[in-house]
C-alpha angles and dihedrals in degrees: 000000000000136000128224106257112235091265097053093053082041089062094043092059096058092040092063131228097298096074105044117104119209115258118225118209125225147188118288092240092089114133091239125093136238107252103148094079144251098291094061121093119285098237121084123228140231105204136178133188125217123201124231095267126101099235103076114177084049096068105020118153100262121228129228116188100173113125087005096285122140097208116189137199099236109349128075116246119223085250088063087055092041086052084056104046091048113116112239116271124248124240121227139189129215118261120202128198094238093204094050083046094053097049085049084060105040099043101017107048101049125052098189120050089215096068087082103087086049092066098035089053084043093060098042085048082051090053088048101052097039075058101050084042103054096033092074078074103029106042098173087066076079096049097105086064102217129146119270095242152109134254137205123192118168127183104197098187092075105016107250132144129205112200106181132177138178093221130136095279140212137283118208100253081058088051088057094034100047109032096018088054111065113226090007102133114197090194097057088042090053091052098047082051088050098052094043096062126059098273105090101175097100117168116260094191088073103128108189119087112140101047094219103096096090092063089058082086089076086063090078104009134076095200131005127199121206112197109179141163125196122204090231088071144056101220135064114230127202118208114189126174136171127233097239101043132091093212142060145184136234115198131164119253116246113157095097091212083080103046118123127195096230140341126034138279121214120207120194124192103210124223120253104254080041099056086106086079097073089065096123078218086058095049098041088055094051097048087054087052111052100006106040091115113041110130097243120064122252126218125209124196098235134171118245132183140192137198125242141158119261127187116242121227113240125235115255083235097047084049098052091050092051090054094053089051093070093176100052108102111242118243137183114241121216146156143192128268135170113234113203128221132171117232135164105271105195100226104195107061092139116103127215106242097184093085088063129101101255092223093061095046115090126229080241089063098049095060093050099061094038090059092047102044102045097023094242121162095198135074107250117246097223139021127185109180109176136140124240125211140182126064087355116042111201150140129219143173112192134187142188110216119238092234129032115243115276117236092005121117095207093156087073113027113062104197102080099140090233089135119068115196119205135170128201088357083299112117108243105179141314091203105094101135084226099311097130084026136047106221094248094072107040094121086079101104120195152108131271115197122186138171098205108038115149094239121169117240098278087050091221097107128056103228116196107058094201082066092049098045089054083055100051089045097062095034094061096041083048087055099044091049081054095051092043083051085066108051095049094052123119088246108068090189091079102062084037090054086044096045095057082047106047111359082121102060092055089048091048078055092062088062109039095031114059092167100062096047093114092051088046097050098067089052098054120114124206138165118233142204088258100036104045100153095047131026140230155226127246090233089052083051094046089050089052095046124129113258093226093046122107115187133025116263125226134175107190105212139155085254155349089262099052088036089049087055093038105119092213079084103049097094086037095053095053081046083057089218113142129243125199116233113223101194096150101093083234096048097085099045091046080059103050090049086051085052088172138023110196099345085308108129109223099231119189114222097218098068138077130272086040107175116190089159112258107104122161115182100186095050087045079051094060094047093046094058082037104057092004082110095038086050096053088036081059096046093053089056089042098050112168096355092085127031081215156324127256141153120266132238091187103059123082099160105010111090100212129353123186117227133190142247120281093234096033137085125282122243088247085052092044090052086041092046098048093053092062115127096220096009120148106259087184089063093054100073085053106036082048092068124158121353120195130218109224121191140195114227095187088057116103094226084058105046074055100058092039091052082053107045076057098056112018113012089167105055112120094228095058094047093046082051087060092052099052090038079060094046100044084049088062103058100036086058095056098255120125125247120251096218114018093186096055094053090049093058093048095051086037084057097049086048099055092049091044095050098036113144085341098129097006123124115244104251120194093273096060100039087075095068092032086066090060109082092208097047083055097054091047101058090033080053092052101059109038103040087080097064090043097059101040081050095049086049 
């Protein structure tokens, strides 16, 4: 535990006995430490002092043993003293191993080498605007006159690349302080300078914040060489460091052959398995893709040609033989070639058009930079171009394409690439596996441009996830505000172009966002019972609705034709109540996900409990104590097949139909369900469930089994009758058979009874009882007294 300090023994002794208090030893293994010194007793001590008060434990000195203090009332404890006695701690700095550094930031922060010429052309964009910045103070930085732009230049021979820009330069103390110091960003320190003095204009287009673009060079290069002259001194300096070193040097320039006016010029030495990099074709499409849209423009060194006419030397044959024709008339020969020349080609000539204000931009103009930035053909159906403000600052334009993609499955893969990211008018990325879109909707193609996003250090990954949630928020409402633009457009053509485009992408959104369910519902497009050649809209089904309906009514089937036949619709049709047909295989289970449009409940037709409001239970009464025995009678030949047998208030000409469960699957999902490639087979027998047998009593077949089951519930052929009424049920309401075969032999048998010796030729064996009158009337008796009878009940 913890000894009484010197003072404190000192102070016991002049207060008297009364007010000592026994000291208990204990083990050593207390958690305090020793601090008196070697010469004091071995044993550690457990002490409390009392006041001088008679009630002890009242006042009684509290312990405190967090942190290993002992902490008194009155009296100083020996950690106090320790505290004291410390020596004073040393501050250190952290010290860093600048190769390994380096190689962290070369191999480690960027996952893609091309990114390299995005950060170089960052920081020259950067120059260029700090000039243009301070000059408006500071006119004679301008004096030299040039133009504010960048400037590429490869040779790919040897795999060099000249980056050059007219910027505002470097000092030497700013070559030492900016690419001798690691994570140092001029940029960021020239900002914080701005916005501490009076002038509180700073440019927001700076792009730099992290100093540590410039070393993505090293990505691609072995050594890189920095020449720059600022116009605030007199001498050009050249920095020029190695990727594996953990040194540079800075020199003045003195061959005048290098000398530039202002700004810097970098030179990287490519590595040997980079050097394609140097292609003037590779860096012009690099700078198109991450730099189109930097405000200065950038020059590329890039070889022309034209075509002329040349004259062709004859050959001294060719020549003999004209001199001897003297009457051939003589003619120059020529012929075309190309000559080739290099020239600056200036590669980002598209605007961008996002910083405008949208009312000033045309419909023309739309559609022009939709077709160059994303290397469309057709004109889009659908911009929204709006700027969004609060916690996120952005701009956007975004478009739905007139045509889907050929030979791309977008619907299911959600990194298309259709959303391009920038910040500050510099491409971040177009990879974002559905984080600023749903994948739904990844057909929206577009660009987002920010000036504040939380990006890490490479700038490739959003980092807070709360920012990029309020993006995707008021991207996808913007979307949705675009598409429902459409459809309520004059031309119904449009939506009717975009629905056989993209109808599956809003129906994939029923089921994965439950959110916008209300946004999706009013776009969907379905054919009907009473509209089979065009669809409509929930909202046109709602309008057309029964008063006295309730719900809205669906059938789920392959197609119209096979819907339209289905006998689930026959009571329903002479209703005249519509029914919406689902023939796309997602369209059922988009519905069930809805579950309700406007408080009307989606119903599907096929299962049990089906109310289409017309119940009469006295009438339901009748046919219970009717068929109640038939129904039972059915149920017992059926067995498991059927969970049970009632009388149906769907079917008018149908004798019989077989629905489904209400929590199970339809006929249309269980067919859906078993063709899937790498589906579940355990779950069908579940998901199946229970299956109902549902009967007409005002069907002829069925008055006839019911007459049966009456008088001879045993006999085989009705029996038999029950059988192939189950199985022909099944078909006719879109299951699948369990033995094919089985079925065929039982309808090939009915057929051979029903058509024998219909159409057959009398042969010498059957002339004989065709001569007796009575034989005939009885055959003739035999067959047709069947269908007499069924026709008389």
């Amino acid at each position: 535990m913890h000894r009484l300090s010197r003072r404190s023994i000192a102070v016991l002794r002049t207060t008297g006995a009364a007010r000592r208090t026994a000291a208990a030893p204990i083990t050593p293994a207390s958690p305090f430490n020793d601090s008196v010194g070697q010469n004091d007793a071995k044993l550690r001590w457990y002490s409390v002092l009392a006041s001088g008060r008679s009630d002890a434990g009242r006042n009684s000195t509290q312990l405190n043993l967090r942190n290993g203090l002992l902490l008194g009332n009155r009296y100083e404890s020996t950690a106090a003293a320790s505290d004291a006695s410390d020596p004073p701690a040393e501050k250190f700095e952290y010290q860093a191993e600048v190769s390994r550094l380096m190689d962290l930031i070369v191999h480690s922060l960027y996952s893609n080498k091309e990114v390299f010429l995005r950060e170089l052309i960052s920081n020259a964009s950067d120059a260029l605007d700090k000039l243009r910045f301070l000059s408006v103070t500071e006119p004679q930085l301008l004096k030299d006159g040039l133009d504010l732009d960048i400037r590429i230049q490869t040779d790919k021979d040897n795999g060099i690349i000249h980056l050059t820009d007219s910027g505002i330069g470097m000092t030497r103390q700013e070559l030492v302080d900016c690419l001798g110091t690691i994570a140092q960003s001029g940029t960021a320190k020239f900002l914080k300078a701005v916005k501490e003095s009076k002038d509180s204009g700073a440019d927001s287009n700076l792009i730099g914040q992290f100093g540590v673009g410039f070393y993505s060079a090293f990505l691609v290069s072995d050594r890189v060489v920095v020449s720059t002259k600022s116009p605030k001194s007199d001498k050009q300096y050249v920095w020029e460091g190695k990727a594996d070193a953990s040194s540079y040097t800075i020199r003045e320039e003195t061959d005048p052959e290098k000398l530039i006016p202002r700004g810097t010029r970098l030179t990287l030495y490519l590595k040997r398995d980079d050097k394609d990099f140097a292609h003037p074709e590779r860096v012009q499409k690099l700078v198109k893709n991450y730099s189109q849209f930097v405000s200065f423009p950038i020059y590329t060194w890039q070889e022309k040609g034209y075509t002329k006419e040349v004259e062709v030397e004859e050959d001294p044959a060719e020549a003999k033989k004209d001199e001897q024709d003297e009457k051939a008339e003589k003619k120059k020969k020529t012929k075309t070639v190309v000559e080739r020349y290099w020239d600056w080609e200036q590669t980002n000539e598209t605007q961008p058009i996002w910083l405008r204000n949208p009312k000033e931009v045309s419909t023309e103009e739309y559609n022009e930079f939709y077709k160059k930035a994303f290397n469309e053909y057709l004109d889009p159906l659908a911009s929204s171009h709006f700027t969004t403000e609060g916690e996120v600052e952005f701009r956007s334009i975004l478009y739905v394409p007139a045509i889907a993609p050929m030979g791309k499955e977008d619907i299911v893969n959600p990194k298309t690439k259709n959303i391009r990211l920038y910040v500050k008018r510099v491409f971040i990325s177009d990879d974002f596996d559905g984080e600023l879109f749903p994948r739904y909707l990844s057909f929206v193609k577009g660009v987002v441009d920010s000036n504040d996003l939380p990006l890490n250090v490479s700038r490739e990954i959003l980092q807070e996830s709360r920012i990029v949630r309020i993006m995707r928020k008021r991207l996808v409402r913007k979307a949705f505000d675009m598409i429902l633009g459409i459809s309520l457009s004059e031309n119904r053509e449009d939506y009717e172009k975009f629905w056989e485009n993209f109808g599956k992408h809003l129906k994939l959104g029923c089921i994965e966002d439950r959110e916008n369910h209300k946004r999706l519902a009013p776009l969907l497009r379905f054919f009907s019972s009473q509209s089979e050649n065009e669809m409509i809209s929930l909202d046109e089904y709602v309008e057309n609705m029964k008063p006295e309906q309730k719900d809205i009514y669906y059938i789920a089937s392959d197609s119209v034709t096979s819907a339209r036949n289905t006998p689930f619709l026959e009571k329903l049709l002479e209703k005249d109540l519509e029914v919406l047909f689902l023939v796309d295989p997602i369209d059922e289970v988009s519905i069930t996900n809805l579950k309700s449009y406007k408080e009307k409940n989606f119903v599907d037709i096929s299962k049990e409990d089906l109310d289409i409001g017309d119940k009469n239970e006295e009438k339901e009464k009748e046919m219970k104590q009717e068929f109640g025995q038939t129904c039972d009678w059915i149920k017992k030949r059926l067995g498991d097949k059927v969970a049970s047998v009632q009388i149906s208030n769907r079917l008018s000409t149908s004798p019989c139909v077989l629905v489904s469960g209400k929590f199970g699957w339809s006929a249309n999902m269980e067919r859906l369900m078993k063709a899937q490639a790498v589906g579940d087979t355990s779950s069908l027998d579940f998901m199946r469930g229970r299956r109902v047998f549902e009967i007409n009593p005002e069907h002829p077949i069925i008055k006839n089994l019911n007459a049966a089951c009456k008088s001879g519930p045993d006999d085989e052929e009705a029996l038999r009758a029950i059988d192939l009424l189950y199985d022909t049920a099944l078909i006719s309401s879109g299951f699948t058979p369990e033995n094919p075969a089985q079925l065929g032999g039982k309808i090939y048998e009915m057929m051979g009874m029903a058509l024998s010796g219909k159409w057959a030729s009398p042969d010498a064996g059957s002339e004989v009882p065709a001569a007796e009158p009575n034989n005939t009337q009885t055959l003739e008796a035999e067959v047709v007294e069947p269908v007499e009878a069924g026709n008389q009940k």
